[in-house]
N, CA, C and O of each residue as an XYZ file, in Angstrom:
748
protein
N     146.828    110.141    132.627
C     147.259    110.188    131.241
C     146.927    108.888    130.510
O     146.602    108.947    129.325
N     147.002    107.493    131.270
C     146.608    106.490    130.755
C     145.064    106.398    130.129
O     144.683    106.034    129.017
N     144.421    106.818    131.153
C     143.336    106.777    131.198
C     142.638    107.304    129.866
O     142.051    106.704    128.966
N     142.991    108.984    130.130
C     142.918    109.683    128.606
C     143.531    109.100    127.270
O     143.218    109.443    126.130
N     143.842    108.783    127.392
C     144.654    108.081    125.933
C     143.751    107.058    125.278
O     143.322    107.031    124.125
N     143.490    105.886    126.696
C     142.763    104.707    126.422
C     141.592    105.478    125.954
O     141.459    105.167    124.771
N     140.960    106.063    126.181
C     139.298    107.387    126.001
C     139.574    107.709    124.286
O     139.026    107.268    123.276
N     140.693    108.694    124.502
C     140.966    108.973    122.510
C     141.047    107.795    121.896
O     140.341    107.600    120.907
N     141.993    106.717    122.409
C     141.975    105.507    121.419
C     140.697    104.750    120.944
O     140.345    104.273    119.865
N     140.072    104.845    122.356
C     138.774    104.258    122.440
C     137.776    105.111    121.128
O     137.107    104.505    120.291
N     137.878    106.391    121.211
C     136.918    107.120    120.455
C     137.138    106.964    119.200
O     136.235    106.839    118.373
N     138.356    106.955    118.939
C     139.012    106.912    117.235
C     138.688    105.663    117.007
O     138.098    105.630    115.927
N     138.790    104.355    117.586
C     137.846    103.520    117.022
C     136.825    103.538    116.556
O     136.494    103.164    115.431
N     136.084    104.067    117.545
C     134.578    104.472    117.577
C     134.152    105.205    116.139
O     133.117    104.873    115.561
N     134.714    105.851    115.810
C     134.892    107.315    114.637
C     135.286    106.457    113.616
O     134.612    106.618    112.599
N     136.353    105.394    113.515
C     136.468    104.877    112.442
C     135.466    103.631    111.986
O     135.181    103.226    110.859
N     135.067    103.207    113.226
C     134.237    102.285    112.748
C     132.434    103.057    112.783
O     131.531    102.229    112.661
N     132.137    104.106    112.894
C     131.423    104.620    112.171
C     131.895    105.171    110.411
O     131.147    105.342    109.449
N     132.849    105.277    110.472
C     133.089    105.839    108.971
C     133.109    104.417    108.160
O     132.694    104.318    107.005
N     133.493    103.643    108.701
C     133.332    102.378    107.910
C     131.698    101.817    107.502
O     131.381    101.291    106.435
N     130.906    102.065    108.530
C     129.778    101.739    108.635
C     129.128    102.555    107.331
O     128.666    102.000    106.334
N     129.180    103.696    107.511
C     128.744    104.751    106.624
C     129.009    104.933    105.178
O     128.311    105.520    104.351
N     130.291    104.244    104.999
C     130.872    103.972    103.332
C     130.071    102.511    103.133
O     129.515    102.272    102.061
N     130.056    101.744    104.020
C     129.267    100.561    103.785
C     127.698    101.111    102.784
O     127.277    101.151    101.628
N     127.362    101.398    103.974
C     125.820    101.420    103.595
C     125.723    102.596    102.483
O     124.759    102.502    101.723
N     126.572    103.655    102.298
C     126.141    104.293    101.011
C     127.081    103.733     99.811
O     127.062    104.305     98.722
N     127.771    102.783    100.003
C     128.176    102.033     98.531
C     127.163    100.532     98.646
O     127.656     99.788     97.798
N     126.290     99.984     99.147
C     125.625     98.916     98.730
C     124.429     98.975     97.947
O     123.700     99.964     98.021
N     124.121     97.861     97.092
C     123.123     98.565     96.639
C     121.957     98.347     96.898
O     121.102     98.500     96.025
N     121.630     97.925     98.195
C     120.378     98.418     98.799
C     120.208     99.357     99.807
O     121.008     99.767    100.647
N     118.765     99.703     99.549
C     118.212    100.862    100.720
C     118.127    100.433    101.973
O     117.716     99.296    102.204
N     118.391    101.031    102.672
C     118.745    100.448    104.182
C     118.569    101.723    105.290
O     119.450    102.512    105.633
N     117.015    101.673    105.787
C     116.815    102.016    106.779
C     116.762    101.699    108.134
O     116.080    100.692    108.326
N     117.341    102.300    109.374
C     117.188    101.680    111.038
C     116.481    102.774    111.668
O     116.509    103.977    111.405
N     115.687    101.976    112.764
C     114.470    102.652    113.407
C     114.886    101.880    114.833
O     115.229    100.736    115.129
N     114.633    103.337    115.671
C     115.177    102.804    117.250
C     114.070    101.983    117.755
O     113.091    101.956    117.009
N     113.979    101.224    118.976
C     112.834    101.234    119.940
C     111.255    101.591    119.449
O     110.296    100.958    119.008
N     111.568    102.968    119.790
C     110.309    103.774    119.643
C     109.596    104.096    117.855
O     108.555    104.728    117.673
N     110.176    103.685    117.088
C     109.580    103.512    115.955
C     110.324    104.794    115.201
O     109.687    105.240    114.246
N     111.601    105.454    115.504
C     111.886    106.501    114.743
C     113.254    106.700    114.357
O     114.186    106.823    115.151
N     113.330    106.725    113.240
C     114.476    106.719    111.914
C     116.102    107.435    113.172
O     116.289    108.391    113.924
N     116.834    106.281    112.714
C     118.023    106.891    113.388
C     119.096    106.368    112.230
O     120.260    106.636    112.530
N     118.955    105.784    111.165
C     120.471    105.943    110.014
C     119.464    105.467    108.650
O     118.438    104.787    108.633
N     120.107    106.029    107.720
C     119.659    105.323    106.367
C     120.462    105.612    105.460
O     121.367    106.386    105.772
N     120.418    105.203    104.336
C     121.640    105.676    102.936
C     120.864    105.869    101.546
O     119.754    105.477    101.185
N     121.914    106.660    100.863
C     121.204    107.238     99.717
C     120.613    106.534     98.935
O     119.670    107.159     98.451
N     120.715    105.267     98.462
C     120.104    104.558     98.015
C     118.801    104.443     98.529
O     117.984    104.384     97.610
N     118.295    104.389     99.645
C     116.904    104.469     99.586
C     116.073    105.491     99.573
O     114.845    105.396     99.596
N     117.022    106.993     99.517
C     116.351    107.736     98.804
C     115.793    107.390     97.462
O     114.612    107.589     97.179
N     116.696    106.850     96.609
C     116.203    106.273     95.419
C     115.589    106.005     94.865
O     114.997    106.432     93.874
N     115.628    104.827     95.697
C     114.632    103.389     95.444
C     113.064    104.024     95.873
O     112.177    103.880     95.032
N     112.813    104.547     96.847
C     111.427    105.110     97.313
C     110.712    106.580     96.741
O     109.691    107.263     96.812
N     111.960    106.513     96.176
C     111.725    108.403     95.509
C     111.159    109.413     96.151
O     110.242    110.190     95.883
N     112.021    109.227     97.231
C     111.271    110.525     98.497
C     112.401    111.503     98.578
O     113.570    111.193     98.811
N     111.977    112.640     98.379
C     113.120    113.630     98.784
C     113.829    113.545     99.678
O     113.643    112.917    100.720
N     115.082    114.418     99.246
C     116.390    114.021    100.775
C     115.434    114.645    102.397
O     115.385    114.061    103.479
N     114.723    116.110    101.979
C     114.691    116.231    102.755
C     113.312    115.770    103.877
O     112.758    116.441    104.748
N     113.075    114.370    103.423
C     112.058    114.017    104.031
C     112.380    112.920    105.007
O     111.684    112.216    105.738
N     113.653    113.011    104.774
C     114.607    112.276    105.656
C     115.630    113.068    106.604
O     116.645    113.726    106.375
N     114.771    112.647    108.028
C     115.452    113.396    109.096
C     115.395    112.618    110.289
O     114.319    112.139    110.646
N     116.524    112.429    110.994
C     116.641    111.945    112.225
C     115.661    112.012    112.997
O     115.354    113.198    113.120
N     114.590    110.935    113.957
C     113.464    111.600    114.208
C     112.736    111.417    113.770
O     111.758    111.337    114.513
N     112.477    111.203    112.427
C     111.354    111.031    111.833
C     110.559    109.658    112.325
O     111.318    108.709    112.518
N     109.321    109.436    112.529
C     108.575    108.235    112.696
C     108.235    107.135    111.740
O     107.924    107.605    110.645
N     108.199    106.137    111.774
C     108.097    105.206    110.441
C     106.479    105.385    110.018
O     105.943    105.289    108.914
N     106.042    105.617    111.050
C     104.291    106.196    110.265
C     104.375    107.462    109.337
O     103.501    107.753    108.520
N     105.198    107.978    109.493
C     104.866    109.744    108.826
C     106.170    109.198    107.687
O     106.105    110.027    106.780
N     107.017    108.444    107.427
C     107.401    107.928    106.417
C     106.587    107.175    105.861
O     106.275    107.625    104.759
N     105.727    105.534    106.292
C     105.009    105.167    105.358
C     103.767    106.338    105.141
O     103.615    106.387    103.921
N     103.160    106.952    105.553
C     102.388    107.888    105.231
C     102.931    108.898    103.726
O     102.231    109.415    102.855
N     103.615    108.894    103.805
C     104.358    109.071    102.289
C     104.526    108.665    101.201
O     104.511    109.330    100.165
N     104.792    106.982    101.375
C     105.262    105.842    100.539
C     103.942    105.257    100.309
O     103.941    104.574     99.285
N     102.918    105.292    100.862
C     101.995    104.785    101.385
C     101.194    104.948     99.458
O     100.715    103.989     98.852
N     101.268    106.194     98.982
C     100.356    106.292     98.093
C     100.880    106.233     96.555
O     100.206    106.420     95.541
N     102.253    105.926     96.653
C     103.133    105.527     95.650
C     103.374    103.917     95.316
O     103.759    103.412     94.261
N     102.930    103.126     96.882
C     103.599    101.743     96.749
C     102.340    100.804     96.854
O     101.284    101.144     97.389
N     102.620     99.401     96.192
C     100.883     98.064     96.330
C     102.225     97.251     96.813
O     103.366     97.040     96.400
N     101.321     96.894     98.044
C     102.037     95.444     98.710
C     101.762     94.264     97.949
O     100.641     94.120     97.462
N     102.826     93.241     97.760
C     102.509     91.822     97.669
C     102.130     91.098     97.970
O     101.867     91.355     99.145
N     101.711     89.813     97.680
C     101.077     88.748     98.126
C     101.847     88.953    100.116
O     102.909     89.327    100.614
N     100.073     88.264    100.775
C     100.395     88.264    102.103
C     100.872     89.426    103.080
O     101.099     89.182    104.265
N     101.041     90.931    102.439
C     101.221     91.727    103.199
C     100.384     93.445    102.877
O      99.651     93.717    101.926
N     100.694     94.115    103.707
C      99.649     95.152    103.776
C      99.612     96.307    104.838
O      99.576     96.160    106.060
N      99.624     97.198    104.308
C     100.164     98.449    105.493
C      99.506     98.026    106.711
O     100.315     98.171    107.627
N      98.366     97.553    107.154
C      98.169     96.730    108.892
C      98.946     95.960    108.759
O      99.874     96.485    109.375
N      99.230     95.254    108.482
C     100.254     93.964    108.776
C     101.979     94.469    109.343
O     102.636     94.137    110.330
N     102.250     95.353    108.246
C     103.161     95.736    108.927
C     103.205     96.997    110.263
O     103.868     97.036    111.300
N     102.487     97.663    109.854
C     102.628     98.664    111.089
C     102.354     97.889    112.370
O     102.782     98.307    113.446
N     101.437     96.432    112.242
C     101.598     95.697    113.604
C     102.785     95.157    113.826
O     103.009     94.933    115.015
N     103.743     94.832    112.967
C     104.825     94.364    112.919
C     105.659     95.162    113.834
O     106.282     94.911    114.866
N     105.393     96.569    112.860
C     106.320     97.491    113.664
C     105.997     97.980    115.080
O     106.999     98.162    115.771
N     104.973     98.199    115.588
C     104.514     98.168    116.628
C     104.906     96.944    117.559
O     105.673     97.335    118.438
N     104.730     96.085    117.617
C     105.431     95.091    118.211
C     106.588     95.225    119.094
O     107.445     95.532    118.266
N     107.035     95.206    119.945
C     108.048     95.633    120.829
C     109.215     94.577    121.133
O     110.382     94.842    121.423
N     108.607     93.291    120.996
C     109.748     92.193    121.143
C     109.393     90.961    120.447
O     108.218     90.609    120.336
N     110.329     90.325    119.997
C     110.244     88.662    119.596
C     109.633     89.243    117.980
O     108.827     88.418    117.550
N     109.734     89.874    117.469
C     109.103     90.045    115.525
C     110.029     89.202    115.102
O     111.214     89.221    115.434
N     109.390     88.279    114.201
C     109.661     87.168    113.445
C     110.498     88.067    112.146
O     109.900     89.132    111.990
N     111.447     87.968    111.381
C     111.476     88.537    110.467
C     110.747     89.056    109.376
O     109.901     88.206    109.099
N     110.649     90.024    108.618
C     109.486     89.839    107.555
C     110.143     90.094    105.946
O     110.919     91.023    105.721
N     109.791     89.323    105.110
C     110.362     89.094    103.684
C     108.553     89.148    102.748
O     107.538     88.453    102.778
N     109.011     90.413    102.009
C     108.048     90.924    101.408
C     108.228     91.484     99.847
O     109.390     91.385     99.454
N     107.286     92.059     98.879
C     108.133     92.986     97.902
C     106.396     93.631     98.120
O     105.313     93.268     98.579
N     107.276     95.250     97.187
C     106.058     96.263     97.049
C     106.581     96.625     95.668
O     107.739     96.701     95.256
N     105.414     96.827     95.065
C     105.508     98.008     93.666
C     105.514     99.159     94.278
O     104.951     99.326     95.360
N     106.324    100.322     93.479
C     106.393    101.560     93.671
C     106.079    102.054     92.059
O     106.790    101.632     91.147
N     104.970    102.969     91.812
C     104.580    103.304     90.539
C     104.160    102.085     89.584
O     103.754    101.028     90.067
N     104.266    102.269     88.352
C     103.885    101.219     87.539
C     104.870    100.285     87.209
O     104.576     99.474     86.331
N     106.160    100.214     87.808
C     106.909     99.406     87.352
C     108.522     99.062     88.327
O     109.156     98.078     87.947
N     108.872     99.559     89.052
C     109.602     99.397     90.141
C     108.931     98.233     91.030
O     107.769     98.276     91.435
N     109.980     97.024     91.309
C     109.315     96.227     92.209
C     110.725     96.535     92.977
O     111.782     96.856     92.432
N     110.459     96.342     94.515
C     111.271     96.282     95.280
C     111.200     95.085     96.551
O     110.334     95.403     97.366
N     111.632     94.293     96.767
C     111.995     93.104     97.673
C     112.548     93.984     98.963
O     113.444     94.817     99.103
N     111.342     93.244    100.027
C     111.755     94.184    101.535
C     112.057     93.608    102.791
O     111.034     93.780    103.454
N     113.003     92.941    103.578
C     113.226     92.611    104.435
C     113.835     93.545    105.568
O     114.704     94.415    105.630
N     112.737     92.785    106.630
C     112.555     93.303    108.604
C     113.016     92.734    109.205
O     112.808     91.521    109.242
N     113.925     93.394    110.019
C     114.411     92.085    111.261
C     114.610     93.355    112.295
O     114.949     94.507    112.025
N     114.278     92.746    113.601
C     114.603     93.484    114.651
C     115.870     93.296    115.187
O     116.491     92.239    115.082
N     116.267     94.274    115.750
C     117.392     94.715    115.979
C     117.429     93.908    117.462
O     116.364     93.369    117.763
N     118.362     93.790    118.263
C     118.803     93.552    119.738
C     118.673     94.577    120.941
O     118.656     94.230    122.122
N     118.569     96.087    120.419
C     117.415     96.682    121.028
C     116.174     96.984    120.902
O     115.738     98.025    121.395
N     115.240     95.954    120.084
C     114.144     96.399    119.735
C     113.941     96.793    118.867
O     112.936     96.454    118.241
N     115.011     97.914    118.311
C     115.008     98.672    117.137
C     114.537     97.439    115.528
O     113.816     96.442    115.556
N     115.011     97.828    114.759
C     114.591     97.122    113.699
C     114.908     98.392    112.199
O     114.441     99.499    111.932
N     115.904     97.502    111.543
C     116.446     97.431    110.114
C     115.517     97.367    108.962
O     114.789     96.377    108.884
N     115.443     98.307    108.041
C     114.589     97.390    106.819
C     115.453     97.645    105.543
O     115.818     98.813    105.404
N     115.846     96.740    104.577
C     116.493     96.474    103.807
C     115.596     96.593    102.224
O     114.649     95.852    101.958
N     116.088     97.604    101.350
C     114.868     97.511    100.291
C     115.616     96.878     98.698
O     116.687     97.460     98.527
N     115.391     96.127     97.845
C     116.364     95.700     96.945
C     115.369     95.992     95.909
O     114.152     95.968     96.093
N     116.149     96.354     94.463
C     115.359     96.488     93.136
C     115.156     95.210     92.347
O     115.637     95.020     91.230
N     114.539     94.502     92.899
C     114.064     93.512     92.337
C     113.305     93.453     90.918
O     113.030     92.305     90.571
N     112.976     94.317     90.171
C     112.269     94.652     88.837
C     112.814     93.707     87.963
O     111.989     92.796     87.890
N     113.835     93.446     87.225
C     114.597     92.896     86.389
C     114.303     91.243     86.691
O     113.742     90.435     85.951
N     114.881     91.038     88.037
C     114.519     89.566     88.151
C     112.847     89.207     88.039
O     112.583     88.215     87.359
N     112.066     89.708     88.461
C     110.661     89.566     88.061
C     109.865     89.723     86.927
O     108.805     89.155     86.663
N     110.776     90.944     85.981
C     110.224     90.976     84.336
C     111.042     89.871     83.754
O     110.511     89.348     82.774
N     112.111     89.421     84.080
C     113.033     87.760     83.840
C     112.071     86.570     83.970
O     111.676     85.888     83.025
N     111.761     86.418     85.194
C     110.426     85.369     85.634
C     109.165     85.396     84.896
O     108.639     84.377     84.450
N     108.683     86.579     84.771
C     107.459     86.870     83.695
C     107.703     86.343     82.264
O     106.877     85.906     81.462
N     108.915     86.477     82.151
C     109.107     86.232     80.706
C     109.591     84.931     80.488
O     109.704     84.564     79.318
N     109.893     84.177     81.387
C     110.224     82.920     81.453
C     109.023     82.186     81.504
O     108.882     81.210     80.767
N     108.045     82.577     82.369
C     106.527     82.066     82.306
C     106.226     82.024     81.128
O     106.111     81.039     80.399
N     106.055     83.376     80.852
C     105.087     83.303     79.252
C     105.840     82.579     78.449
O     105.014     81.821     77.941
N     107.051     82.272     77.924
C     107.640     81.517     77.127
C     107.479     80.195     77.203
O     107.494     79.554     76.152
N     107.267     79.425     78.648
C     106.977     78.620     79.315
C     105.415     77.582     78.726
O     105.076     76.430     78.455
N     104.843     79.126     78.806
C     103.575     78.698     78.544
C     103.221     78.628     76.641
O     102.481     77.829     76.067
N     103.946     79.619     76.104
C     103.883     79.488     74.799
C     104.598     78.080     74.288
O     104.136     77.495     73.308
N     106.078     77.423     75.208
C     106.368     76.270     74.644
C     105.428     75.415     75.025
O     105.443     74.561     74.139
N     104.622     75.125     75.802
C     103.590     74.180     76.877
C     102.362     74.129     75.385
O     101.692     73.117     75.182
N     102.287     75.019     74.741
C     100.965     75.393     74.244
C     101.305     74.857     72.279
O     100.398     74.536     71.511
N     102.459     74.896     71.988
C     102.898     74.544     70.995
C     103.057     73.278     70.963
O     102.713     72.570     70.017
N     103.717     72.796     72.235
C     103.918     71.097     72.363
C     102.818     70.421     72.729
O     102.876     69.191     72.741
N     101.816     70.978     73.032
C     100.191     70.586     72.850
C      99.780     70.817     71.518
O      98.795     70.193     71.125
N     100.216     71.411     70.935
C      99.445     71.690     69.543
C     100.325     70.581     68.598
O      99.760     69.801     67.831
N     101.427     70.624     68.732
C     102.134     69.148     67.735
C     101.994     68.412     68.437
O     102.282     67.405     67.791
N     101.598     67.924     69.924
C     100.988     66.177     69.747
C      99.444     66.152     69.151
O      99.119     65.086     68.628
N      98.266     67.415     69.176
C      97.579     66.801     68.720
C      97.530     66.649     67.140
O      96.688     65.874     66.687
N      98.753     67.641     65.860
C      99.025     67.613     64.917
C      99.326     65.982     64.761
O      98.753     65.255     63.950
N     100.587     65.464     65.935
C     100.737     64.005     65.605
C      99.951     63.170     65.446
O      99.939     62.374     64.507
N      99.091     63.239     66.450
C      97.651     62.167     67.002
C      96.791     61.787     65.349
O      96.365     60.769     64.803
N      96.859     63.136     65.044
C      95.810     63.160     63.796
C      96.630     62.417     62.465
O      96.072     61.640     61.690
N      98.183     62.864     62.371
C      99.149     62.293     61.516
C      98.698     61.064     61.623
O      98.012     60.562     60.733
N      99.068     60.346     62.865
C      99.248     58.758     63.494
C      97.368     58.288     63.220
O      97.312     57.156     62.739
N      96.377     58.729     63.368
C      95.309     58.574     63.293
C      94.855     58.184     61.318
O      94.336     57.229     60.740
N      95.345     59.366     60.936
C      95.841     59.381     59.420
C      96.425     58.144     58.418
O      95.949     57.624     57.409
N      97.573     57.940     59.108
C      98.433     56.681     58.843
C      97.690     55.542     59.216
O      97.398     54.833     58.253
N      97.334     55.187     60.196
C      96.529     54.089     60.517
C      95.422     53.417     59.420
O      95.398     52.339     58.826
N      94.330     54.840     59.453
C      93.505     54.436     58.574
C      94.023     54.481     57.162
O      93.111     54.133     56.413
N      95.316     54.822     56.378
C      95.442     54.681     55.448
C      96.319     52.840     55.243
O      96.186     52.028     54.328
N      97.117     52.766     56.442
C      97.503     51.584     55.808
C      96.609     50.078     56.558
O      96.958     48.898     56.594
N      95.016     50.963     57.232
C      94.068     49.465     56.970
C      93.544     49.515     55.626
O      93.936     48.607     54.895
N      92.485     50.641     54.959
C      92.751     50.886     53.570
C      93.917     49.905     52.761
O      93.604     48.941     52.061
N      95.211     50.323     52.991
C      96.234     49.559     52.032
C      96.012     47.520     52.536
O      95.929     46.468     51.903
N      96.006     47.755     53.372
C      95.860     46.345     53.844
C      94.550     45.670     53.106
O      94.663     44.597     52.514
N      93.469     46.283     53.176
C      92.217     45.945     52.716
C      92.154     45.523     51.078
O      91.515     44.681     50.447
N      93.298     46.704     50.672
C      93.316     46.369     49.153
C      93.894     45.236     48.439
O      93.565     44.408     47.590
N      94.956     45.577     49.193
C      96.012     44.173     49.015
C      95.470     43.049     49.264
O      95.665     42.102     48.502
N      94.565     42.912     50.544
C      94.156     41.188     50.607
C      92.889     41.469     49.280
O      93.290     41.271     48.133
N      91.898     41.770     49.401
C      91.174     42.075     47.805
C      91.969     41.560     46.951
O      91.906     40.384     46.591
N      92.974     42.576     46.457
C      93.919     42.318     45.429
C      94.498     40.411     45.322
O      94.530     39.643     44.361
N      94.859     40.235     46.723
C      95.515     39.272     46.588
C      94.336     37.738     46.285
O      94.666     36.696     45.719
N      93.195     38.016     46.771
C      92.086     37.289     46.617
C      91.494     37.339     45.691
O      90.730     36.454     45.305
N      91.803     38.790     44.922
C      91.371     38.239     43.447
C      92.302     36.828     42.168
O      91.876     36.126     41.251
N      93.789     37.033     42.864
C      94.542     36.619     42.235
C      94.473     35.074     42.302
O      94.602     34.149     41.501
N      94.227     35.208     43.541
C      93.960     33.696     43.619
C      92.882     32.707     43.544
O      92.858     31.523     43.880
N      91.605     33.809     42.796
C      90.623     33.102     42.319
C      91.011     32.357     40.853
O      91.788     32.956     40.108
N      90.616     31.408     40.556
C      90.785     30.550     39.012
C      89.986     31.477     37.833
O      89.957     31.095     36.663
């Protein structure tokens, strides 16, 4: 009877801390896929249905991360330094993968920020965030950047010419004045 008890107690943990897990990952707001060992989908949350715009039902336990990027594959442009070989060697890889921190466009305007880390069995997590906003933020901070850069080049050389201006007007004034003053002091 001990035994059994410790087993239910044991399981109802188990059960609750899957239900915890599961409210986790479908209230955050990133996409969050896990892939066992062998390269094939064992949890994810609605959000990365989303974010990737793949139907629910293309998401199934089982599924392989090739026949998922094979999907994503013609919707998404990798970023600087990465590239569907790069990662599928990644994923292929069986032990010791370095983490990987990446972003992809999806369509003409979705950017998404993507981090890999392997799991402690091999397995391996990928985390997808909507990064769009902070990057049309940055863009627009550039160009403003560059429009103040380009204005404050254009009024020093407005000054240069002011100051260039002034100069030659008060050797001119200088010139006149001693004239002037050398006439005065002729008899």
């Amino acid at each position: 009877d001990i035994i059994r008890m410790e087993r239910e107690a044991s399981g109802k943990m188990l059960d609750d801390q899957a239900r915890i897990i599961r409210a986790t990952l479908d209230h955050i707001n990133q996409g969050v896929c896990i892939f066992d060992a062998g390269g094939t989908l064992v949890g994810w949350n609605q959000r990365l249905e989303v974010l990737l715009a793949i139907p629910k039902g293309r998401f199934r336990l089982g599924t392989s991360f090739a026949s998922l990027m094979e999907r994503v594959a013609q919707e998404i442009s990798f970023g600087d330094g990465m590239n569907a070989a790069r990662l599928a060697d990644w994923v292929g890889g069986m032990t010791g993968r370095a983490p990987l921190n990446f972003e992809v466009q999806r369509g003409l305007g979705m950017i998404l920020g993507v981090f890999a880390q392997e799991m402690p069995d091999s397995g391996f997590v990928m985390s997808f965030t909507d990064v769009t906003s902070e990057r049309l933020a940055i863009a627009g901070l550039s160009r403003a950047n560059e429009t103040l850069e380009a204005r404050v080049m254009e009024r020093t050389l407005e000054l240069e010419d002011a100051l260039g201006d002034a100069e030659r007007a008060n050797a001119s004034r200088s010139r006149f004045v001693a004239a002037a003053s050398h006439d005065l002091l002729q008899p």
